[in-house]
ROPA-356910 format. One record per residue (C-alpha): residue in three letters; x, y, z. Coordinates in pm, whole numbers, padded with zeros to 5 digits, always signed. Example, Ala and Ser with C-alpha at 12.3 -4.5 7.8 and 13.67 -1.06 7.14 Angstrom:
ROPA-356910
ALA+01230-00450+00780/SER+01367-00106+00714/
end
This chain:
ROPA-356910
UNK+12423+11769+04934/UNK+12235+11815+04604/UNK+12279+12216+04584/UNK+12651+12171+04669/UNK+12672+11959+04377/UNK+12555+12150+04161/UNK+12694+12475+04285/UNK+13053+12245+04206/UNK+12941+12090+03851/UNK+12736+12306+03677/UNK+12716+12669+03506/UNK+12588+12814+03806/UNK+12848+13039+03997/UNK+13242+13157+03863/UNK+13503+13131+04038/UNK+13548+12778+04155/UNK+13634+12441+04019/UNK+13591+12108+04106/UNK+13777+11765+04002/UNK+13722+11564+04287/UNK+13418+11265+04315/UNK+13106+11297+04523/UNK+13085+11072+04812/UNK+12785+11032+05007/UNK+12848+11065+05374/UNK+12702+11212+05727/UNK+12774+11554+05810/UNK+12814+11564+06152/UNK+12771+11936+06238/UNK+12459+11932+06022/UNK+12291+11640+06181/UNK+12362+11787+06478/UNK+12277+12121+06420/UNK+11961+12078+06123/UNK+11853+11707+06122/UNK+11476+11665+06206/UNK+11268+11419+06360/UNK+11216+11094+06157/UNK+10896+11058+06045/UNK+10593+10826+06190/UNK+10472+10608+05961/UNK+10046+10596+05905/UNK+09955+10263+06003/UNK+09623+10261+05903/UNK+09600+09845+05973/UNK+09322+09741+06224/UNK+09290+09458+06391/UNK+09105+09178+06273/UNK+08921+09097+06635/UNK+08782+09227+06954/UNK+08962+09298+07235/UNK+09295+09155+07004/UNK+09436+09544+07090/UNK+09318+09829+07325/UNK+09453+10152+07311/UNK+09416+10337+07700/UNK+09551+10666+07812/UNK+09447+10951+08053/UNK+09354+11301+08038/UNK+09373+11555+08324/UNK+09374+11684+08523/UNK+09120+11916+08477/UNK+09154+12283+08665/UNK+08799+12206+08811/UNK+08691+11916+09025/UNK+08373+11754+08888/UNK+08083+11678+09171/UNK+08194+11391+09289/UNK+08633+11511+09312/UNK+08726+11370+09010/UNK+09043+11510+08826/UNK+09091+11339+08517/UNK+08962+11037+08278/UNK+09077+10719+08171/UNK+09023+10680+07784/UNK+09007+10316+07670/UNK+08908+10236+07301/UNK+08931+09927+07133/UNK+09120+09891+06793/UNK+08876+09696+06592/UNK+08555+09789+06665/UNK+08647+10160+06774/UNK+08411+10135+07089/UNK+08523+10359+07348/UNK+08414+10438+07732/UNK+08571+10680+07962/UNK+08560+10605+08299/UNK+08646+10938+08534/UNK+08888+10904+08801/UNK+09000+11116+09139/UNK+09331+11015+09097/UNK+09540+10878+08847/UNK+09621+10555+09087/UNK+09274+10442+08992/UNK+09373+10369+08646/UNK+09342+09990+08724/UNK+08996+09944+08885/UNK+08861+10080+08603/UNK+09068+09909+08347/UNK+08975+09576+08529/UNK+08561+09684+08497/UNK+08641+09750+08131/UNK+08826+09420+08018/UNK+08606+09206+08232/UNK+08277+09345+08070/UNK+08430+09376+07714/UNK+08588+09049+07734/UNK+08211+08910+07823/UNK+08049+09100+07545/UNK+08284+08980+07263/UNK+08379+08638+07373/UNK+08720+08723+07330/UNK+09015+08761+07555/UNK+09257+09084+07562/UNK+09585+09037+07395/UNK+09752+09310+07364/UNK+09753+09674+07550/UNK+09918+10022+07391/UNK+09964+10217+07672/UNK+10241+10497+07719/UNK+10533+10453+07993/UNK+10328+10665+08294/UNK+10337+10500+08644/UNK+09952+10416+08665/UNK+10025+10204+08378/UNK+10346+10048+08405/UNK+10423+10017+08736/UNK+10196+09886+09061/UNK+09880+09644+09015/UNK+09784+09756+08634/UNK+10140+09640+08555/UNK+10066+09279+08757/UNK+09762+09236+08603/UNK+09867+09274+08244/UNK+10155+09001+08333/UNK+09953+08792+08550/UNK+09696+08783+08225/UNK+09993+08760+07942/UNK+09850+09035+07782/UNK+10130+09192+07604/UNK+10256+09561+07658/UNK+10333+09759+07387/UNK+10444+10059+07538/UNK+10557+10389+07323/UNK+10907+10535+07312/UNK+10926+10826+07548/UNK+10813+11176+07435/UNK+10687+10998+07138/UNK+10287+11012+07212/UNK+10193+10972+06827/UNK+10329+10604+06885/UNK+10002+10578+07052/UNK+09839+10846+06807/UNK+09492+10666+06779/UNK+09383+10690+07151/UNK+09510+11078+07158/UNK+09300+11147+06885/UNK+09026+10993+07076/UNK+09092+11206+07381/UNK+09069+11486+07197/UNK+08777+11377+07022/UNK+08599+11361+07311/UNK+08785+11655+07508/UNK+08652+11881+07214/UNK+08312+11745+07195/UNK+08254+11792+07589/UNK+08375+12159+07563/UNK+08112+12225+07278/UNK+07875+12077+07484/UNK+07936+12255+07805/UNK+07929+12574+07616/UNK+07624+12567+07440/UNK+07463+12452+07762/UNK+07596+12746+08001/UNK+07673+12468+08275/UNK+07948+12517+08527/UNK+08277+12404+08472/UNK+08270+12109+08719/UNK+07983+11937+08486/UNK+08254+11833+08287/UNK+08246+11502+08374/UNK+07862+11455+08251/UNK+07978+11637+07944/UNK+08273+11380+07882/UNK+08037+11068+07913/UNK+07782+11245+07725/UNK+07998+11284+07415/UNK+08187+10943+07472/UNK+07822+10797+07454/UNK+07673+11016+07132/UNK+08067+10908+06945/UNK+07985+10503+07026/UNK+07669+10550+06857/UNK+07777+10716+06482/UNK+07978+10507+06203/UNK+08335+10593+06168/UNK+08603+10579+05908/UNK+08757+10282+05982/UNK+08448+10034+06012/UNK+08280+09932+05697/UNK+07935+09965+05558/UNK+07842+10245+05811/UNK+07833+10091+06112/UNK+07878+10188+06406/UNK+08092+10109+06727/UNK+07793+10037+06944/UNK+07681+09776+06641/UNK+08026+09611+06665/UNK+08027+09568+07005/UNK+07663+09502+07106/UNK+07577+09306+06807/UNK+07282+09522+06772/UNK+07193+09899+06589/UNK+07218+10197+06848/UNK+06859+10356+06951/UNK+06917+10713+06914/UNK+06571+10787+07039/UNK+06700+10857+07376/UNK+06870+11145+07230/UNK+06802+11497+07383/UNK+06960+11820+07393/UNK+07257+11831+07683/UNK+07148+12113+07903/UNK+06771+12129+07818/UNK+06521+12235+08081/UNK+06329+11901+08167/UNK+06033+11826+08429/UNK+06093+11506+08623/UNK+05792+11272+08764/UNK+05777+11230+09116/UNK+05621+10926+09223/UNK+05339+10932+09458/UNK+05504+10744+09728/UNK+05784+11039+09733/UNK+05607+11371+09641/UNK+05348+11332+09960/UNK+05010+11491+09967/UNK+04956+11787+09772/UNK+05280+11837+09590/UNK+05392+11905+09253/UNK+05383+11615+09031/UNK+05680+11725+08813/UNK+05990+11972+08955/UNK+06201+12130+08681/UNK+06547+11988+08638/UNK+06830+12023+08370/UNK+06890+11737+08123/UNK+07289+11601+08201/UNK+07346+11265+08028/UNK+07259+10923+07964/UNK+07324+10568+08184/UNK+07472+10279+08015/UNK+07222+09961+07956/UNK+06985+10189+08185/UNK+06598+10357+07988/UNK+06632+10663+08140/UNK+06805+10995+08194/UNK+07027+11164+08431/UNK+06860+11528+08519/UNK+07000+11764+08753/UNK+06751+11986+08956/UNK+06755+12353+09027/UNK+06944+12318+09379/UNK+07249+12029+09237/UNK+07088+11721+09339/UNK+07144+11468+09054/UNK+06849+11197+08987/UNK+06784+10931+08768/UNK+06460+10867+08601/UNK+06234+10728+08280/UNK+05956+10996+08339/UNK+06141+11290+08245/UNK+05928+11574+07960/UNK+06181+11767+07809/UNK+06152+12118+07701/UNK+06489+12121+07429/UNK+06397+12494+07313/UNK+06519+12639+07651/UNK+06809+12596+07790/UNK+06807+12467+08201/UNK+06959+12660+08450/UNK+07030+12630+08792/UNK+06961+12805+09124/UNK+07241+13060+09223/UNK+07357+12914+09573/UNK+07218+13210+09790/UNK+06872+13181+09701/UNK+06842+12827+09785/UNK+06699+12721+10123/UNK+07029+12675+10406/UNK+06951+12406+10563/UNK+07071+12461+11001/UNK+07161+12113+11065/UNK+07480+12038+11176/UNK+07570+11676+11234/UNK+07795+11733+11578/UNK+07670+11719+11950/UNK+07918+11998+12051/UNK+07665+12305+11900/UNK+07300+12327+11884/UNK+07121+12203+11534/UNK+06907+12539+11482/UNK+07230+12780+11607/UNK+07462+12757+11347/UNK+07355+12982+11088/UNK+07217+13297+11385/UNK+07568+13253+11552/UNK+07766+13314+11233/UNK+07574+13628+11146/UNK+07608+13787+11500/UNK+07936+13706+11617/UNK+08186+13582+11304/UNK+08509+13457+11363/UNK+08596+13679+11693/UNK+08871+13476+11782/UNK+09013+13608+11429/UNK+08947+13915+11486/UNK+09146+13918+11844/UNK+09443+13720+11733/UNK+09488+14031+11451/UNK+09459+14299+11714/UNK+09718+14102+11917/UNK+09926+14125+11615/UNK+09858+14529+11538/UNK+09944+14549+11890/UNK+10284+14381+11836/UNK+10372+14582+11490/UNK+10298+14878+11666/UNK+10535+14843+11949/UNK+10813+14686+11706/UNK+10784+14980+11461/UNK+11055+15162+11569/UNK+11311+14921+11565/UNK+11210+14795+11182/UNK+11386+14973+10898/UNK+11097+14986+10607/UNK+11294+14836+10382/UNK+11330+14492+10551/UNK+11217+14220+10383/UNK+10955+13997+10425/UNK+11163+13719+10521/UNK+11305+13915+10812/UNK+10962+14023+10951/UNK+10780+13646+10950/UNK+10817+13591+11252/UNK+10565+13791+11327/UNK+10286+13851+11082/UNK+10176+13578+10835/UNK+10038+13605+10487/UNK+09707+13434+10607/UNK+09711+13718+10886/UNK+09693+13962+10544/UNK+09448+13723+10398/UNK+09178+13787+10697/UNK+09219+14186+10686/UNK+09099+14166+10324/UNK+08751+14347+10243/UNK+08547+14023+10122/UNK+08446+14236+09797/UNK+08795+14429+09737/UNK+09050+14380+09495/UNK+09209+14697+09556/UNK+09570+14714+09700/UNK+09575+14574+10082/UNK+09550+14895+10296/UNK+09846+14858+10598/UNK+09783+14941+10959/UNK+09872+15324+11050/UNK+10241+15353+11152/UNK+10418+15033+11003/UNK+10650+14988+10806/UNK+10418+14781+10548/UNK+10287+15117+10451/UNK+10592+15164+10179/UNK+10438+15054+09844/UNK+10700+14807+09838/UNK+10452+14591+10062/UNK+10128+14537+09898/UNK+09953+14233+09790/UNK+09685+14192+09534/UNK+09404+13922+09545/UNK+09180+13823+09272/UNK+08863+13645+09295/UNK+08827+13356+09074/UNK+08482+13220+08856/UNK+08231+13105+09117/UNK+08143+12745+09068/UNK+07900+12666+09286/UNK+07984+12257+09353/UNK+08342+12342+09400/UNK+08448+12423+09744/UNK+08647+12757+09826/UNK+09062+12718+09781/UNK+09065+12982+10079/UNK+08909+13185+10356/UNK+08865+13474+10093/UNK+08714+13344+09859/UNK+08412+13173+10102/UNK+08361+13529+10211/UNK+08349+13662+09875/UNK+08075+13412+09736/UNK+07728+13493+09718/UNK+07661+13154+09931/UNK+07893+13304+10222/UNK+07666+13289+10496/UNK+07710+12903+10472/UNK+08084+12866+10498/UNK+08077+13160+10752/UNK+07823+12963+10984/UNK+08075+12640+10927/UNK+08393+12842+11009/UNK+08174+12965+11328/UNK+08121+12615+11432/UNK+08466+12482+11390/UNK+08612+12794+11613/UNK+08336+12700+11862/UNK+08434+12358+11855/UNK+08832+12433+11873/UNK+08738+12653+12183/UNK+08495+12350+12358/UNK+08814+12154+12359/UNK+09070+12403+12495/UNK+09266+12411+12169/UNK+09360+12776+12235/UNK+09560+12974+12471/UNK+09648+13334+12433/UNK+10068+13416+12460/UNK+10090+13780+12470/UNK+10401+13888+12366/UNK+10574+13590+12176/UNK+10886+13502+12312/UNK+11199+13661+12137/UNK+11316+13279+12095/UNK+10997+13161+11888/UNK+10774+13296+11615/UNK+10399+13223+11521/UNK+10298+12967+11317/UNK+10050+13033+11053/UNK+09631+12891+11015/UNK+09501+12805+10712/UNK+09106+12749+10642/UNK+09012+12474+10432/UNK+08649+12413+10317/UNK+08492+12073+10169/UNK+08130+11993+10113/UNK+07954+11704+10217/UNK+07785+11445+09979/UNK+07486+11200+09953/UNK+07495+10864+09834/UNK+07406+10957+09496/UNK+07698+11209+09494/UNK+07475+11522+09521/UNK+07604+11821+09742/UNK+07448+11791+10106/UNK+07348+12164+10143/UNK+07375+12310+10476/UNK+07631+12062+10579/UNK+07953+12211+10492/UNK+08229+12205+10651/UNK+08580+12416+10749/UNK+08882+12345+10925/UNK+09124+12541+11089/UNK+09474+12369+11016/UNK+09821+12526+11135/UNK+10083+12566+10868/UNK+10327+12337+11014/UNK+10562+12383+10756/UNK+10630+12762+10877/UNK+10777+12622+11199/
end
């Protein structure tokens, strides 16, 4: 409005002139068109209490699933005192167990009560028991405008905060990907205990809260190589007194640390001599003793690892030759440029899957005489980062890990057991009226009460794709 103005008053262009008045109104096709987002204003006031306002949101999920299944993590910080703690979470639904463990325990701490929550509108938070317990409590709800996240801009700078800190801390340890959990608690832990902006005099969350000055002597290196005590009544006669371990994070209100050792078991203990100039590292899956238990009365305990290396998946193997068989004698009456739709009824994309070389990423080679030889018909597989505490997404990517003797020995058992029961019968040819339904392997490990792997116990499942029906 300005430039047109002047372009109209003053001794700026030729041509034109003006004797009308100015009157300031709305274009419409340039607010339309031009108009930006209003601004957000800085509201740099902070609360005068407590637990007066908390600030929660989640994060997640994350592409990897942390030892225990987790997904994502529930970021709760308090406005006043800028104390923070992020519990983890396998789903978002339980948002509101550990928002209850939070509010009771702060609550206790300060003396105070909650009164108000900033949240944004998602489902875990508005809707379903978190949303009853805020009203049961009168705790008000001051919920953001949708798509407008910097409404709630102090807890996403926290999140990232923290998101950014755990990623520095992963890296510089070399740690898988699914230790990001340890990571996040480790750097919501080291962030309570160092003086920020907003707080006065240098102090520190953990001073706010705890009424007390954080003791940073507990402080070691994430990712360190560490040797962990072994108490007598554990270690037995003649053993090592120590057993090397990695360094992973620190327990709440606990004198002590939380080591990892060489084969993924996770301990907890005060005896712990760390070595912070070398990095820990832990054992690649194959070289790590297999145990041959397998908790099931249908197979024999010390024949589940022999059986997989002699005889693998033969039921597999026939139900593909059945299927060659078929192709071959259906050739002739398929055109090669059908489409895949049209031929599904009898070959299945997990049927491709199983033909796969376990180290190949070439193109997949077609059986002699069908029509998948045009190039139209080829399929490329890649095989993803090996994490060794995350379970394969499919049959080949078990067989293409270095640890594939285990999964092999646990698809072995599962056929074995399918077969015990009479879950299989052999239809040779399908009839013209029906069409195969596809199998899918799915593979989960098993876990101890401390939430370490169980090695040697894992386990596969053959499930139909009853969706293809």
């Amino acid at each position: 409005m300005d430039t047109t103005q002047d372009v109209l008053t003053k001794d700026t262009v030729t041509g034109i002139t003006w004797t009308g008045s100015f009157t300031t109104s709305h274009c419409i096709p340039c607010l339309i068109s031009k108009s930006p987002q209003a601004p957000y204003s800085l509201n740099k006031h902070c609360t005068t209490d407590i637990c007066k306002l908390i600030h929660v949101d989640t994060c997640g999920p994350y592409p990897v699933l942390t030892r225990k299944k987790e997904r994502y993590f529930l970021a709760i910080l308090d406005d006043h005192s800028n104390y923070g703690t992020c519990p983890l979470l396998v789903l978002k639904s339980g948002a509101c167990i550990a928002w209850r463990k939070t509010k009771a325990r702060w609550e206790n701490l300060s003396g105070n009560k909650v009164k108000a929550i900033r949240i944004d509108n998602a489902k875990e938070f508005v809707e379903g028991k978190m949303h009853e317990d805020l009203d049961d409590a009168g705790i008000t709800v001051q919920a953001t405008a949708p798509y407008a996240h910097q409404q709630n801009g102090k807890i996403e700078w926290y999140i990232r905060t923290i998101s950014d800190t755990a990623q520095a801390l992963l890296a510089d340890s070399k740690l898988p990907a699914s230790f990001w959990g340890l990571a996040v608690s480790a750097a919501m832990y080291l962030r309570n205990c160092i003086p920020t902006k907003t707080l006065p005099g240098h102090i520190t969350p953990h001073e706010k809260m705890m009424k007390e000055k954080p003791d940073l002597s507990m402080l070691r290196i994430f990712g360190c190589q560490c040797f962990v005590h072994q108490p007598e009544e554990i270690r037995g006669k003649g053993a090592a007194h120590r057993f090397e371990a990695v360094f992973v994070g620190y327990a709440e209100n606990c004198l002590g640390w939380l080591v990892c050792d060489l084969n993924g078991k996770f301990f907890f203990s005060r005896d712990v001599v760390f070595n912070e100039s070398v990095p820990g590292h832990l054992s690649p899956p194959h070289s790590r003793p297999v145990q041959s238990t397998v908790d099931t009365p249908l197979m024999p305990k010390t024949d589940c690892v022999l059986r997989s290396q002699s005889k693998p998946l033969s039921l597999i193997a026939e139900v593909i030759s059945d299927r060659d068989k078929r192709l071959s004698a259906q050739s002739t009456a398929v055109h090669p440029q059908q489409t895949l739709e049209s031929i599904s009824a009898f070959i299945t994309i997990n049927e491709l899957d199983s033909l796969l070389s376990p180290t190949s990423t070439s193109t997949f080679p077609p059986p002699e005489h069908s029509f998948l030889s045009t190039p139209r018909y080829s399929f490329h597989f890649r095989i993803q980062d090996y994490d060794p505490d995350k379970a394969p997404d499919s049959y080949n990517e078990a067989i293409a890990q270095p640890d594939k003797d285990v999964w092999m020995a646990a698809m072995q058992w599962e056929k074995d057991s399918l077969e015990h029961r009479g879950a299989f019968e052999h239809v040779i040819p399908i009839p013209k009226d029906r069409k195969a339904i596809g199998v899918h392997w799915t593979f989960i490990h098993k876990y101890n009460p401390d939430g370490s792997i169980k090695h040697g116990k894992e386990k596969a499942r053959l499930v139909a794709q009853g969706f293809s029906q």
